[in-house]
C-alpha positions in Angstrom: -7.3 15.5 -4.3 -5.0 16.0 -7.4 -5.0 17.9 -10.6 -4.3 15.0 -13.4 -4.0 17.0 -16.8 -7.2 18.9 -17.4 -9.1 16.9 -14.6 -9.3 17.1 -10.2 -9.3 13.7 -9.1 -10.6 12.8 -5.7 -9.4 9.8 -4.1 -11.5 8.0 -1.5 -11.4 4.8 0.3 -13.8 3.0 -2.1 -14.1 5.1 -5.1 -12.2 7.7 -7.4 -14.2 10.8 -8.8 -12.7 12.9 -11.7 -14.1 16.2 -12.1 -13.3 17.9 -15.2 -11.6 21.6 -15.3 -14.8 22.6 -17.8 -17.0 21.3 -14.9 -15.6 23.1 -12.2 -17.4 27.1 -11.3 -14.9 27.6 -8.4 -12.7 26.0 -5.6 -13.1 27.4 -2.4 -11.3 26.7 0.7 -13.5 26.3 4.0 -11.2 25.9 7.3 -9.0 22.2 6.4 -11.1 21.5 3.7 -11.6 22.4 -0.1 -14.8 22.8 -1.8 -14.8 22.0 -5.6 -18.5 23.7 -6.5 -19.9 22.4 -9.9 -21.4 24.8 -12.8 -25.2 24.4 -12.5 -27.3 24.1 -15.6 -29.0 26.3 -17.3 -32.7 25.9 -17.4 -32.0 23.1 -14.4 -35.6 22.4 -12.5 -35.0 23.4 -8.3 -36.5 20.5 -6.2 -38.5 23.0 -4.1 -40.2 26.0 -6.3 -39.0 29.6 -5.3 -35.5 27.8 -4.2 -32.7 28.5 -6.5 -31.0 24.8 -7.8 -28.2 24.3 -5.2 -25.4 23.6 -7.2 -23.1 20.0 -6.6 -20.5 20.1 -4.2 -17.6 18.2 -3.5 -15.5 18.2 -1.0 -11.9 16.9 0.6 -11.7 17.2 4.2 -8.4 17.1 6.8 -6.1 18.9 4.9 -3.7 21.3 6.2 -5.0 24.5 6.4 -1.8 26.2 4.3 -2.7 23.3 1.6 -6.4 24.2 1.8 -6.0 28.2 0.7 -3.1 27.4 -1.9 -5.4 24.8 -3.8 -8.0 27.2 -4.8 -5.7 29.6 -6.4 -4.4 27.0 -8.3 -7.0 25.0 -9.6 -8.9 29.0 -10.8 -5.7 29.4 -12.7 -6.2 26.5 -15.0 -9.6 26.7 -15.6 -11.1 26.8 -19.2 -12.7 30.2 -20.0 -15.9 30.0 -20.6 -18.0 31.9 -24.1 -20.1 34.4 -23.2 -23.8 33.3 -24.3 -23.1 30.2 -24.2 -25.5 27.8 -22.7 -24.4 26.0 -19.3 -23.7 22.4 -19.0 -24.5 21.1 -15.6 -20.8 19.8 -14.0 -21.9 17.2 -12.5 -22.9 15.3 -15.8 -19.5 15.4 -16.6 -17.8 13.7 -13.8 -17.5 10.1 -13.7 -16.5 7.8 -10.8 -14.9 5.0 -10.4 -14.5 2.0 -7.7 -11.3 1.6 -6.3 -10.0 -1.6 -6.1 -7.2 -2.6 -4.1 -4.4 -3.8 -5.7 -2.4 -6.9 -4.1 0.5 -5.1 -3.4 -2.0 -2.7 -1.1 -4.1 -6.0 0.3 -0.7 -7.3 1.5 0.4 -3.8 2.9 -2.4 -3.7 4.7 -2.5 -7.1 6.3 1.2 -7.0 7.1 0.3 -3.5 8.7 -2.5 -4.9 11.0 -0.4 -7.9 11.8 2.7 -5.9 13.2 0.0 -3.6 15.3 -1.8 -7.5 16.9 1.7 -8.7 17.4 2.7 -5.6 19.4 -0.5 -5.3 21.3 -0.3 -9.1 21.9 3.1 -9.1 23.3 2.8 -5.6 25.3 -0.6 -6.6 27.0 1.5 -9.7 27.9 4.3 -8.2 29.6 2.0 -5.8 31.7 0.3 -9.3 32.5 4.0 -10.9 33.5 4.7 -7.7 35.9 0.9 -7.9 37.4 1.0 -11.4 38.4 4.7 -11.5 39.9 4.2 -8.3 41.5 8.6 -8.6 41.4 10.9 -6.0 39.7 12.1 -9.3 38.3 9.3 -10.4 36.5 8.4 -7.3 35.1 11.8 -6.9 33.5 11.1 -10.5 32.1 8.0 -9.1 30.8 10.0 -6.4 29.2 12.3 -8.8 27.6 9.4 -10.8 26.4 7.2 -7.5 24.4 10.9 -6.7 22.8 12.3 -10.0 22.2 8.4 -11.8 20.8 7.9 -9.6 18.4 11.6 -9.1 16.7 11.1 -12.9 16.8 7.7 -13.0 14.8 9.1 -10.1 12.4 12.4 -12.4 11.7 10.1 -15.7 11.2 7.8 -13.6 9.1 11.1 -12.7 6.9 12.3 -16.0 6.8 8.6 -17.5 5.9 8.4 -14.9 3.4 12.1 -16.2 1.5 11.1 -19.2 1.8 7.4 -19.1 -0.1 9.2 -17.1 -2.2 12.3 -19.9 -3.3 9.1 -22.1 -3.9 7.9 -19.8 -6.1 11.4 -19.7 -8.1 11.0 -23.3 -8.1 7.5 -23.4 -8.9 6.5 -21.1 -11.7 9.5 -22.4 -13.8 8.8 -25.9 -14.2 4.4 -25.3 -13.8 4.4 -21.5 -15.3 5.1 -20.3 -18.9 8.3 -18.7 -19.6 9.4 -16.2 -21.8 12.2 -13.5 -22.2 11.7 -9.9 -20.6 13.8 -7.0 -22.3 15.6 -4.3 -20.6 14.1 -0.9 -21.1 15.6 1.2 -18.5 17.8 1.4 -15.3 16.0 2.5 -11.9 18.6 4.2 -9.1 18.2 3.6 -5.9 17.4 6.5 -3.0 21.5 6.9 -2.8 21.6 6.9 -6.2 23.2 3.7 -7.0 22.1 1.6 -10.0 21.8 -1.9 -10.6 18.0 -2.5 -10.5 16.8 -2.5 -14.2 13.1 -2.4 -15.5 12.6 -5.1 -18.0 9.2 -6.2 -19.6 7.2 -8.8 -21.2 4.4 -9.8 -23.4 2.0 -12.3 -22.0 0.0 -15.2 -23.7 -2.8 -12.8 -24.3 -0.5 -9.9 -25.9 -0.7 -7.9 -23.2 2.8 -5.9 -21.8 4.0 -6.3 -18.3 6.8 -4.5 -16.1 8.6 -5.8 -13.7 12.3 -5.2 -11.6 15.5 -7.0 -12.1 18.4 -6.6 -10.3 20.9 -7.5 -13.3 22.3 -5.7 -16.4 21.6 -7.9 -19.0 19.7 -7.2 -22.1 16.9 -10.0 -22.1 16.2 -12.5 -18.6 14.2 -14.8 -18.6 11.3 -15.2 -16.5 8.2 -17.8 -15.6 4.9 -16.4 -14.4 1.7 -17.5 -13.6 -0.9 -18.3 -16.5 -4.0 -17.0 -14.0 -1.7 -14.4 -13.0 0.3 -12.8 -16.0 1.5 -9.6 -13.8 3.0 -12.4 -10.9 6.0 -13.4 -12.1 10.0 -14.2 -11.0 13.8 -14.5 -12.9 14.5 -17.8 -13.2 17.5 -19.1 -11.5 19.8 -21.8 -11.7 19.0 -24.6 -8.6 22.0 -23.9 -6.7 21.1 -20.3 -6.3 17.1 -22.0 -5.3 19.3 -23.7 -2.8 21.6 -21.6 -1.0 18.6 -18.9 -0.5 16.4 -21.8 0.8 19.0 -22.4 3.3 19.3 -18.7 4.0 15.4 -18.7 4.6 15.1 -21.5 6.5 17.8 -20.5 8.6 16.0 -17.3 9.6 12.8 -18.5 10.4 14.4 -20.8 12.8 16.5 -17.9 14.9 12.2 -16.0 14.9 11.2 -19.6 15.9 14.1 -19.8 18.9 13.3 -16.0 20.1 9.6 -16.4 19.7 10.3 -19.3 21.6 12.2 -17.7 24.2 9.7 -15.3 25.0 6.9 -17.7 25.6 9.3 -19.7 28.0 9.6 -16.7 29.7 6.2 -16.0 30.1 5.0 -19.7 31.1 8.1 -19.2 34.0 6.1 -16.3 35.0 3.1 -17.7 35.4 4.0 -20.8 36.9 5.8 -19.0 40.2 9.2 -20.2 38.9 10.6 -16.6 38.8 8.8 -15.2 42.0 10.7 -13.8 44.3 11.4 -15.7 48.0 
């Protein structure tokens, strides 16, 4: 949960709920979790007669407890004073939520996160198989060799892949895309504080502005990007640079190839006898 401008916003896996300051009666903290309690209605029916109306509650759970007892204090600080007399509207008419739908940058995050983890657990169940079956000190440091050197070689192939689909896309998007000039608005340092990544941006067909990075100082680059896809878009570049990082790329995802390689040799050995010992 944040505070954006006169509003909490609480972000969950599949939705986003912004609660207003004005419909907020008080933030209490409860353990590692936050309780944002909604102003109740006046004149508001209780489900069950004789039962006061329970007001809305909602909550954010595994916080640190320190975060937990600072939040209150200041989310009661900001909150709108309310006129005496004045009749109650119920909070929870104000809030509004919204799915959450994940961005491509996040989808791809998110697959390359679970791949890394099935590649490990691939490689390190494996190796514990290579040790079992030659029962050898031998094989199990070739079962080492094979859970360090498969998945630096599926990490390096991914690279290389990934250079590569990207040169096509270079390639691509020019000559198939529409292409128009982006304009330099600012410079963007890096974490040592170097500059030399600019953001430019760029009207689609439709009118609508885009952002994007370019590593480059000049005032206007162009760019091609996809007509589908207005926000998906790359410089273009002259072929011999198209060339030299296809080569790079390629080059790459044959060395993950060769050590991907290497490590299922070394596993088939294994499980063939040809490493066991006499």
């Amino acid at each position: 949960m944040r505070r954006d401008g006169d509003a909490l916003v609480l972000r969950r896996s599949a939705e986003e709920v912004r609660i207003p300051l004005a419909a907020v009666a008080r933030v209490r903290a409860e353990g590692r979790a936050d309780a944002v309690e909604l102003i109740a209605a006046d004149g508001a029916v209780p489900a069950v007669p004789a039962v006061p109306a329970v007001p809305a509650v909602h909550r954010l759970d595994g916080v640190s407890a320190a975060s937990a007892a600072a939040f209150p204090s200041a989310v009661t600080s900001g909150l709108p004073p309310r006129p005496r007399g004045a009749e109650a509207v119920g909070g929870a008419t104000l809030v509004t939520v919204q799915a959450v739908t994940e961005s491509v940058r996040e989808r791809r995050a998110r697959w390359v996160k679970r791949a890394v983890i099935a590649v490990v657990l691939g490689f390190a169940v494996l190796a514990v198989a290579m040790g079992v079956v030659g029962e050898n000190a031998a094989t199990g440091f070739l079962g080492f060799m094979a859970l360090i050197v498969g998945p630096a070689g599926a990490g390096i192939a991914a690279v290389g892949a990934g250079g590569l689909w990207m040169v096509y896309r270079a390639w691509y998007l020019p000559r198939y895309g529409i292409t128009v000039e982006t304009v330099r608005v600012s410079d963007t340092s890096d974490l040592l504080g170097r500059s030399g990544n600019y953001t430019y941006t760029y009207t689609d067909a439709s009118g609508a502005s885009h952002r994007m990075y370019v590593n480059g100082s000049a005032a206007t680059v162009p760019i091609a990007y996809q007509p589908e896809k207005p926000d998906s878009a790359v410089v273009c570049r002259s072929w011999g640079r198209n060339l030299g990082d296809a080569v790079f790329g390629l080059g790459v995802l044959l060395l993950g190839l060769a050590l991907l390689a290497s490590a299922v040799v070394l596993a088939v050995g294994t499980f063939m006898g040809t490493y066991a010992m006499p």
